[in-house]
C-alpha positions in Angstrom: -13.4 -7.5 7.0 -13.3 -9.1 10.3 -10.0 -8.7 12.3 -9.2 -11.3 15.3 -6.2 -10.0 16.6 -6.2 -6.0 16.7 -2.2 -5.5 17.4 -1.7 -7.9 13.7 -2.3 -7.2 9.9 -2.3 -9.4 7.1 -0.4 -8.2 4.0 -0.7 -10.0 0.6 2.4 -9.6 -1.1 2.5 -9.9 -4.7 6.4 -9.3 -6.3 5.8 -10.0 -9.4 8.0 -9.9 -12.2 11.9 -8.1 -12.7 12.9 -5.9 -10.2 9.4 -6.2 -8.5 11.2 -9.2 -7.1 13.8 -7.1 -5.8 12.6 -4.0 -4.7 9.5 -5.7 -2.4 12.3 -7.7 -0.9 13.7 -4.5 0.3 10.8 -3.0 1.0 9.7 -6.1 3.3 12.9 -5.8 4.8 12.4 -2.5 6.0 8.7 -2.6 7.2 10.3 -5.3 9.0 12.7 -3.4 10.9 10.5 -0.2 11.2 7.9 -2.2 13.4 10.4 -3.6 15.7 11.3 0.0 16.9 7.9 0.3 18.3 5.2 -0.8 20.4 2.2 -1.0 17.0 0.6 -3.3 15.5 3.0 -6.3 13.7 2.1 -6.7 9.6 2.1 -10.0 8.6 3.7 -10.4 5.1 2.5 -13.2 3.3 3.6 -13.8 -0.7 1.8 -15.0 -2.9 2.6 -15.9 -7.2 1.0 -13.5 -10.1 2.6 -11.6 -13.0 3.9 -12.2 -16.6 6.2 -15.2 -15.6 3.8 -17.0 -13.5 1.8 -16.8 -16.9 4.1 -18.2 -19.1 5.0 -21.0 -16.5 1.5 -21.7 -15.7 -1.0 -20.3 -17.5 -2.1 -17.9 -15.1 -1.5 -14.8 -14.1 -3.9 -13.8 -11.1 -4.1 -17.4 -9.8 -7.5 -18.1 -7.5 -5.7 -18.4 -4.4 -3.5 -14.7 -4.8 -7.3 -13.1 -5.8 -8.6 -14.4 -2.9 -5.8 -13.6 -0.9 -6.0 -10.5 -1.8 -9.4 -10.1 -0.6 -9.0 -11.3 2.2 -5.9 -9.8 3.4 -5.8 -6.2 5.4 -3.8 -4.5 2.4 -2.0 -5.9 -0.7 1.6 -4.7 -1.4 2.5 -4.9 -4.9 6.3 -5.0 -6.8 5.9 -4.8 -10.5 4.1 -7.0 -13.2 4.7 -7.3 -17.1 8.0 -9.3 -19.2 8.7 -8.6 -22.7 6.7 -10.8 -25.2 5.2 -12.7 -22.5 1.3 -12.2 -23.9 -1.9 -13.6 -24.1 -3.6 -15.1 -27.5 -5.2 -12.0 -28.3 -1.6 -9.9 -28.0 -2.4 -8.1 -24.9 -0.1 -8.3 -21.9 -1.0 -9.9 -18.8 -1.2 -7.0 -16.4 -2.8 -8.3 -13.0 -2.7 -5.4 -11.4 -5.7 -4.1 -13.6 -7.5 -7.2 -12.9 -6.8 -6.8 -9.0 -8.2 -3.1 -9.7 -11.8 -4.6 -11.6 -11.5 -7.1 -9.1 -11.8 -5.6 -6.1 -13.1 -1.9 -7.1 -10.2 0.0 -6.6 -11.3 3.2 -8.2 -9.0 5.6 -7.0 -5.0 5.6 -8.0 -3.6 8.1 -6.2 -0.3 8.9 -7.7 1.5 11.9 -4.8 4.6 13.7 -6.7 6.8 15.5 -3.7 10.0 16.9 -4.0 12.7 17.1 -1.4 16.3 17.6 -0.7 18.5 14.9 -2.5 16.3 14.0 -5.7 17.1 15.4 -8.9 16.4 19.0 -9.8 15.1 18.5 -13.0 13.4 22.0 -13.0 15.6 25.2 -12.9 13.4 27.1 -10.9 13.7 27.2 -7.6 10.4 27.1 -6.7 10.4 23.5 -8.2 11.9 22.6 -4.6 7.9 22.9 -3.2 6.6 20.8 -5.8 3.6 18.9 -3.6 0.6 17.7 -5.3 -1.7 14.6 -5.6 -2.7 13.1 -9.0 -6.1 11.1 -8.7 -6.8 8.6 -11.4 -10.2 7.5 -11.6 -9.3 3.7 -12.4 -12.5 1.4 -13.2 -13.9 3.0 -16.3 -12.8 5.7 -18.8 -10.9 5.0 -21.9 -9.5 1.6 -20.2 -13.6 0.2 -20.0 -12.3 -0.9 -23.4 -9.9 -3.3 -22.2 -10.9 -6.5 -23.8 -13.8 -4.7 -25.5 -12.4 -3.5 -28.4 -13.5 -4.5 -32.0 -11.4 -4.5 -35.6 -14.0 -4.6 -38.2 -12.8 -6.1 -41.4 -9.3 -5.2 -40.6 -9.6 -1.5 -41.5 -11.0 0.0 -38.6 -11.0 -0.1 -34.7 -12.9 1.2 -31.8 -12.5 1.5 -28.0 -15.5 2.8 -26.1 -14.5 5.4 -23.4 -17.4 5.1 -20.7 -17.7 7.4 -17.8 -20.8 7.1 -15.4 -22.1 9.3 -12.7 -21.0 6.7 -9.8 -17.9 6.4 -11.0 -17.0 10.3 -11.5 -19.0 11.1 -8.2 -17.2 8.8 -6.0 -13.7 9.8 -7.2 -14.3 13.3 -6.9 -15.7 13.0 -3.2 -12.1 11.1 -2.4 -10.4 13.8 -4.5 -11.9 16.7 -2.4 -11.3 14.6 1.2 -8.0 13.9 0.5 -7.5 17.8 -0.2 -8.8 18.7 2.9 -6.6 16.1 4.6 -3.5 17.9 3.0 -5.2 21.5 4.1 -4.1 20.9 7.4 -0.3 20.2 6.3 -0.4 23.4 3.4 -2.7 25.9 5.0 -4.8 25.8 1.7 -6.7 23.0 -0.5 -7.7 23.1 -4.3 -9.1 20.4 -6.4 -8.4 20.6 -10.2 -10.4 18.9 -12.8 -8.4 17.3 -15.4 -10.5 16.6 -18.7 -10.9 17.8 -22.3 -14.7 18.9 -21.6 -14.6 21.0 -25.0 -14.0 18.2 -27.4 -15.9 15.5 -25.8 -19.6 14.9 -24.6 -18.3 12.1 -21.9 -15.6 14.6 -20.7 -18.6 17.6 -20.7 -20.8 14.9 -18.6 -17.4 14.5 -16.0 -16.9 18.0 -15.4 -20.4 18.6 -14.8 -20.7 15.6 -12.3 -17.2 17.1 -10.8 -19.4 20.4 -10.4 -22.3 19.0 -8.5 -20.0 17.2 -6.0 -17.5 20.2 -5.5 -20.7 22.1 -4.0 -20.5 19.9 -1.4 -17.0 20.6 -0.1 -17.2 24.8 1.0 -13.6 24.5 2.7 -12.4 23.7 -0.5 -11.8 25.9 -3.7 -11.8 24.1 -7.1 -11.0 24.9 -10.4 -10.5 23.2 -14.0 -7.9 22.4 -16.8 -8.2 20.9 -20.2 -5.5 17.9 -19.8 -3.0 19.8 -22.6 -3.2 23.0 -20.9 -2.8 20.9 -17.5 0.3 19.0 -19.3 1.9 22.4 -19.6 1.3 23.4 -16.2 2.6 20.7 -14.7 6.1 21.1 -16.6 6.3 25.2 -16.3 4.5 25.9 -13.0 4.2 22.7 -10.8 4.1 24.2 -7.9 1.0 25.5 -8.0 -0.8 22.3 -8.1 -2.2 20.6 -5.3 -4.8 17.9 -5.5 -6.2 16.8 -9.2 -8.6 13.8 -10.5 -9.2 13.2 -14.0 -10.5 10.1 -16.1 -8.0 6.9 -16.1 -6.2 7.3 -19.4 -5.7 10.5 -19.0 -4.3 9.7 -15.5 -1.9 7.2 -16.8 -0.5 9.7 -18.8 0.3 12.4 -16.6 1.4 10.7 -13.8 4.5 9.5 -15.6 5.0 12.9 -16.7 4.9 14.2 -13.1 7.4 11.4 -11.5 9.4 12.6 -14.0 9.6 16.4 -12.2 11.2 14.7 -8.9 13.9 12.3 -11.2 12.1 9.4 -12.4 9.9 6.6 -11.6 12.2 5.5 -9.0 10.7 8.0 -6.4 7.5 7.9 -7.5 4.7 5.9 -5.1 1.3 5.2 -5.8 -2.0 3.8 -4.0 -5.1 2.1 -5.9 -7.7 2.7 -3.2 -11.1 1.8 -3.1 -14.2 1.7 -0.1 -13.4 -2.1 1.1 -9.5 -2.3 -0.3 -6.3 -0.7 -1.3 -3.5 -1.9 -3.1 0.1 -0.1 -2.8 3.0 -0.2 -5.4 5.7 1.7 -7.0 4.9 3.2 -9.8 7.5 1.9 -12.0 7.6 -1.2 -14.1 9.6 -4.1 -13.7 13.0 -2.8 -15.7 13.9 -6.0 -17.7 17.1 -4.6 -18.5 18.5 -4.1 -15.1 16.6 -6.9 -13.2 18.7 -9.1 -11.0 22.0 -6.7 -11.1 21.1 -5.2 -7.8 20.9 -1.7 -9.5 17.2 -0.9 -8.6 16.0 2.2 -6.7 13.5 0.5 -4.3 12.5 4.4 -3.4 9.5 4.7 -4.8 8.7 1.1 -2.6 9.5 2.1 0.5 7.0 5.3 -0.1 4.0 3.1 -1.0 4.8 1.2 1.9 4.1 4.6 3.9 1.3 4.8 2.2 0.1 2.0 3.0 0.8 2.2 6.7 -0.8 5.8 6.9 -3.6 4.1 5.2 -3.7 1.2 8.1 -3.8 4.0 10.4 -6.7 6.0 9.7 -8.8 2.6 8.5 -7.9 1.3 11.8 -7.7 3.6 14.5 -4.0 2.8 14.9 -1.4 6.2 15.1 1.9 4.3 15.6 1.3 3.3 11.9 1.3 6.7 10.7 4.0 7.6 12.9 6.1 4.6 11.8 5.2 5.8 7.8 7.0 9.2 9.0 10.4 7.4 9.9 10.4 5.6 7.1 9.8 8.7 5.1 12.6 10.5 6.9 15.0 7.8 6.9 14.8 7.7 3.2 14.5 11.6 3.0 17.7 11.3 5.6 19.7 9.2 3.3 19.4 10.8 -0.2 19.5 14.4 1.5 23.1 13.1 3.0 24.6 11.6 -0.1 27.0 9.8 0.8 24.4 6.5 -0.5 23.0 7.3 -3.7 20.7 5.4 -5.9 22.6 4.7 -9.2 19.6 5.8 -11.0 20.7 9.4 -10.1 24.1 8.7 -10.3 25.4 7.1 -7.4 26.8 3.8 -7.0 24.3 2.3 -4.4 22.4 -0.2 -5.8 19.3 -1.9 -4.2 20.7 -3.6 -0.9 23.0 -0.8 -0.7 19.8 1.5 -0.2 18.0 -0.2 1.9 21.1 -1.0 4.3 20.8 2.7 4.5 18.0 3.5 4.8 17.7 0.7 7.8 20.2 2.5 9.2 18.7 5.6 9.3 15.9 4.7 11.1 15.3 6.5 14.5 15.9 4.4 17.6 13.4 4.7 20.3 
């Protein structure tokens, strides 16, 4: 991707549907503010139409020009996508963002669970208060290959084909094992966990074996495996022991929502799809129909995959103040909930979207 002006990024933003809307207005809002307290490069935020509604307006839901957009932008920020029985002709949803992800190879969702003062203590223990750990979803094959693939055969049976291919396995393993080595510095220690169900299944026997051959490459780091029930388990009694895991994509979908739900809830809960030329940053809830345009969203879980996506700007660009501008964000938030006073009202508090992001605004540190 060619770059004219170094000190300038272009951002595609796609809200999207329900409190997408709402919570990437905040979001914006706040990256906004952010850059004018320093001297970094400015992110141009450009938005563009996809999602469920666009669909049943227009018949589209990835028009041409938000694709190429997309591609062509430094970064895409994403709300939320998906309505209530707003579907194609075949009774499928549209869901753009895993046509962004075929689209422009975005193989890895990264999916970091974190817990800190202020969120909910949904464990007892009080270790649960150093919950740190990285889910990576391997996100262009797997079980979801069989999106718009599947057969009925004379309306008795159905198949979906899982496929998992040596590429794919050994390029998200490689990003699993960096991105430990990224957090070693930060924890002192890095392990990589295999997720998969290697004893039931030849494709999952093939991705632990592929796992195997790339974790000899990476000495500074240990790595170890876990059938995904066992790993379901783990992640409810022990959490704390995790640090970075990558599994196949279905199985990734399901334990990430299972692991936002150790910190409170979707509403804290940021995610990254990431791939060699692009990268794509959204929270990982969905769009709430029931609560969208009331002002009652947590836009948490934005404002965190707009760190991300900053951190990610950084270290593709040569550019620091990003990362260091990801870190007040992170702490204003972190400032905010830890204080109280402003509360998200999905964890009981009365603050409701513009209510947080006044806050968290305000928290910001001055230069």
């Amino acid at each position: 991707m060619s770059q004219t002006d170094s000190s300038k990024f272009e951002i595609a933003v796609l809200p999207g549907d329900g409190i997408g809307v709402e919570v990437m207005e905040a979001c914006v809002a706040l990256l906004e503010a952010a850059q004018k307290l320093d001297k970094g490069p400015l992110l141009k935020m450009t938005s563009y139409d996809a999602g469920a509604q666009h669909y049943a307006k227009t018949g589209e839901a990835l028009p041409a020009r938000t694709l190429d957009a997309a591609r062509s932008a430094h970064a895409v920020l994403f709300g939320a996508m998906g309505w209530p029985n707003v579907r194609y002709p075949d009774g499928t949803e549209p869901i753009p963002q895993l046509d962004l992800r075929m689209e422009l190879d975005l193989f890895a969702g990264v999916r970091p669970i974190r817990w800190f003062p202020g969120l909910p203590k949904v464990l007892a223990n009080e270790q649960a208060s150093s919950i740190d750990f990285v889910l990576v979803r391997e996100q262009t094959e797997g079980l979801f290959y069989a999106r718009g693939r599947g057969k009925v055969i004379d309306d008795s049976e159905a198949y979906d084909t899982m496929q998992i291919t040596r590429r794919g396995t050994e390029r998200v393993t490689r990003f699993a094992f960096e991105l430990a080595k990224q957090r070693k510095a930060r924890r002192g220690e890095a392990r990589v966990t295999c997720v998969d169900k290697a004893n039931v299944f030849t494709s999952m026997a093939f991705f632990r074996n592929v796992f195997n051959d790339v974790a000899r490459e990476f000495e500074s780091v240990s790595f170890d495996h876990a059938y995904v029930d066992a790993l379901a388990l783990t992640m409810v009694a022990k959490p704390w022991n995790l640090d970075v895991l990558v599994t196949e994509n279905m199985f990734g979908d399901i334990l990430s929502d299972l692991a936002a739900g150790l910190i409170g809830g979707m509403g804290m809960a940021p995610s990254a799809d990431i791939g060699d030329a692009h990268a794509l940053f959204q929270p990982a809830h969905g769009t709430a129909p029931d609560i969208a345009g009331q002002d009652k969203a947590n836009p948490g879980a934005m404002f965190l995959s707009g760190a991300m996506m900053l951190d990610w700007l950084a270290q593709r660009h040569d550019e620091p103040t990003l990362a260091t501008r990801a870190r007040n964000i992170e702490q204003a938030l972190q400032r905010v909930l830890a204080y109280g006073e402003v509360r998200p009202m999905e964890y009981g508090g009365r603050a409701g979207t513009k209510a947080m992001t006044e806050a968290v605004i305000a928290a910001l540190p001055n230069p």
